[in-house]
N, C-alpha and C positions, 0 to 999 in steps of 0.2 A: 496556660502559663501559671507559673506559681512564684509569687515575690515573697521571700523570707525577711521579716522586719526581726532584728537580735535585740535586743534591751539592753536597758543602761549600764554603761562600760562592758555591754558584751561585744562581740564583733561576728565575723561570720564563720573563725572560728570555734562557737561554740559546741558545746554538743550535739544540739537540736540541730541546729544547721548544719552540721559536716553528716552527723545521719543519716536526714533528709536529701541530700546531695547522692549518700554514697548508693542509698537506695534505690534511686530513681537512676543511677548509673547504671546500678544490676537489674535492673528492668529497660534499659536502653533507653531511657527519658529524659536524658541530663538534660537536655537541649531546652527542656522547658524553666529550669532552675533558672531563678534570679537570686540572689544573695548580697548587695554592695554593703560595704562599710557605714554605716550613718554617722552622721557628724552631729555633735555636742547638740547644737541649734535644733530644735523642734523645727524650726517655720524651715530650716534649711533642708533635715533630713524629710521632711513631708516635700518637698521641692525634688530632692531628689528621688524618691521614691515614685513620687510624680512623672519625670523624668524617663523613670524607666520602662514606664507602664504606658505609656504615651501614645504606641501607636495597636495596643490592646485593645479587643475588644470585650468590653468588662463579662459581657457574659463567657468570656472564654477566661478570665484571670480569677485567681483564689488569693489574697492576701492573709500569710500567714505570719503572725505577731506575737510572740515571746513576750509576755513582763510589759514594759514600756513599748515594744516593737505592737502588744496587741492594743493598747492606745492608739499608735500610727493607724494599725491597719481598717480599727470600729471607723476610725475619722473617713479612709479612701474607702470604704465599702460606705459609708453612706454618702461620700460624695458621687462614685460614680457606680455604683448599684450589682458591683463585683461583689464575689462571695468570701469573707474570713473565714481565717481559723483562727481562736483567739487562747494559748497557753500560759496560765497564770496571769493574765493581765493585769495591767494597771487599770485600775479605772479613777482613781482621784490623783492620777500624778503630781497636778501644782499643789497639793499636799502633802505627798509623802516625798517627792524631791526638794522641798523648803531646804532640808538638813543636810543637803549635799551641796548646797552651792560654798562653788572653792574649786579647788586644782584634784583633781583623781587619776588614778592611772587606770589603763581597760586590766580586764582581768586575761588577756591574751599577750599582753606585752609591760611592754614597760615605757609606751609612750604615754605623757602627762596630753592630760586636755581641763579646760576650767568649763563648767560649770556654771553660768552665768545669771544674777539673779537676773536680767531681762527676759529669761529663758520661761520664767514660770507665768510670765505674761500672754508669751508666746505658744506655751503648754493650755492658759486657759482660754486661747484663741480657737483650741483645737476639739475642748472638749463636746463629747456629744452627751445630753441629758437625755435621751431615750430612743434605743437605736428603732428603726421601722424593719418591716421585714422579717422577722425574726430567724424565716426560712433560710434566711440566708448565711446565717451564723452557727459556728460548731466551737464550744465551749468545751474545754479541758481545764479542769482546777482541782490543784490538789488540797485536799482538808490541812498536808502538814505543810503548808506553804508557813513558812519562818519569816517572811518579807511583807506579802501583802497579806490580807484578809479573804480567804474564799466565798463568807457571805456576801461580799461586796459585789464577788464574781456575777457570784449567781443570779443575783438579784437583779446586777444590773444589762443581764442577758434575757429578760423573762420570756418565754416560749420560745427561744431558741434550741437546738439539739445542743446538749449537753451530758459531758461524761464527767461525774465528782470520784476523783480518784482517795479513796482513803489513808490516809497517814503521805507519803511520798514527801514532795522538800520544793523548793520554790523551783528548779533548774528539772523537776518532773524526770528523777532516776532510771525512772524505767520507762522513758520516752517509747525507747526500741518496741517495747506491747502494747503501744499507741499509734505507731506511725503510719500503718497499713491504714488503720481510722479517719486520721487527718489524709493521706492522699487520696482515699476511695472520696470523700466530700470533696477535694480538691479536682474530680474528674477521672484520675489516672486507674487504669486499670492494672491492680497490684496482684494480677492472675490471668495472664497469658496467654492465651491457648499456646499449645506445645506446639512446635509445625513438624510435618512432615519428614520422615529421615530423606 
């Protein structure tokens, strides 16, 4: 199974996510996609994410996390010893969200949500200071990420597999010559055998 975590003010659909989606439809795999909406709340969307993953067996799930979604994901792979994929992640969220708290709209709609400063309490309830495992994680970060810091990525992935994409933008443009990447580590086999006429 694969749970897609989207980032802040993203939703599910973003690019990475409807990609991912449409991919694994042309491969006859939907059925493994998870993708829900996350809500404002750290402590809530980690509940929900929770939630959906629940009756998984971690060695059969891959948490994959966008931005703020690869925060969620580092926190449920070391809680329950499933595998991420982690795309431009956050890794010092209660610092770099200080400056959003307030009312924002998602970038898929025009519904408002706040922002809450209880939220960054809640964000440093979550974080991890050094993930174990390292096998277990597949780092994507682009050098022209405009949002976060890629050295941060890096750093704070050490010995994990990772791909440093040069130049690209925080939302990772050219996901599409990545994605084969993330689902081959995710388990899925993105090469078929042909069958039989």
């Amino acid at each position: 199974m694969i749970l897609y975590l989207h980032g802040f003010r993203s939703s599910p659909l973003s690019f990475k996510a409807r990609f991912l989606a449409e991919r694994l439809e042309g491969l006859g795999q939907q059925s493994v996609y998870i993708c829900p909406q996350l809500p404002a709340s750290p402590r809530a969307a980690i509940a929900l994410a929770q939630n959906c993953i629940a009756q998984i067996n971690p060695a059969e799930l891959t948490v994959v996390g966008s931005s703020l979604g690869g925060f969620y994901a580092t926190w449920l792979a070391e809680q329950t010893g499933c595998r991420a994929v982690l795309l431009n992640p956050a890794v010092k969220p209660p610092r770099d969200l200080e400056k959003y708290i307030g009312v924002h709209t998602q970038y898929h709609s025009d519904a408002p949500f706040e922002f809450k400063r209880a939220y960054i309490a809640e964000l440093e309830a979550l974080t991890i200071a050094r993930i174990t495992q390292p096998q277990r994680y597949l780092l994507i970060a682009a050098t022209g990420d405009e949002v976060l810091d890629w050295h941060e990525m890096v750093d704070h992935y050490p010995q994990a597999q990772q791909v440093v994409i040069e130049g690209s933008d925080h939302g990772i443009s050219e996901f599409a010559d990545y994605a084969d990447t993330v689902l081959t580590f995710c388990g899925v086999d993105v090469h078929p055998a042909l069958k039989d006429c």
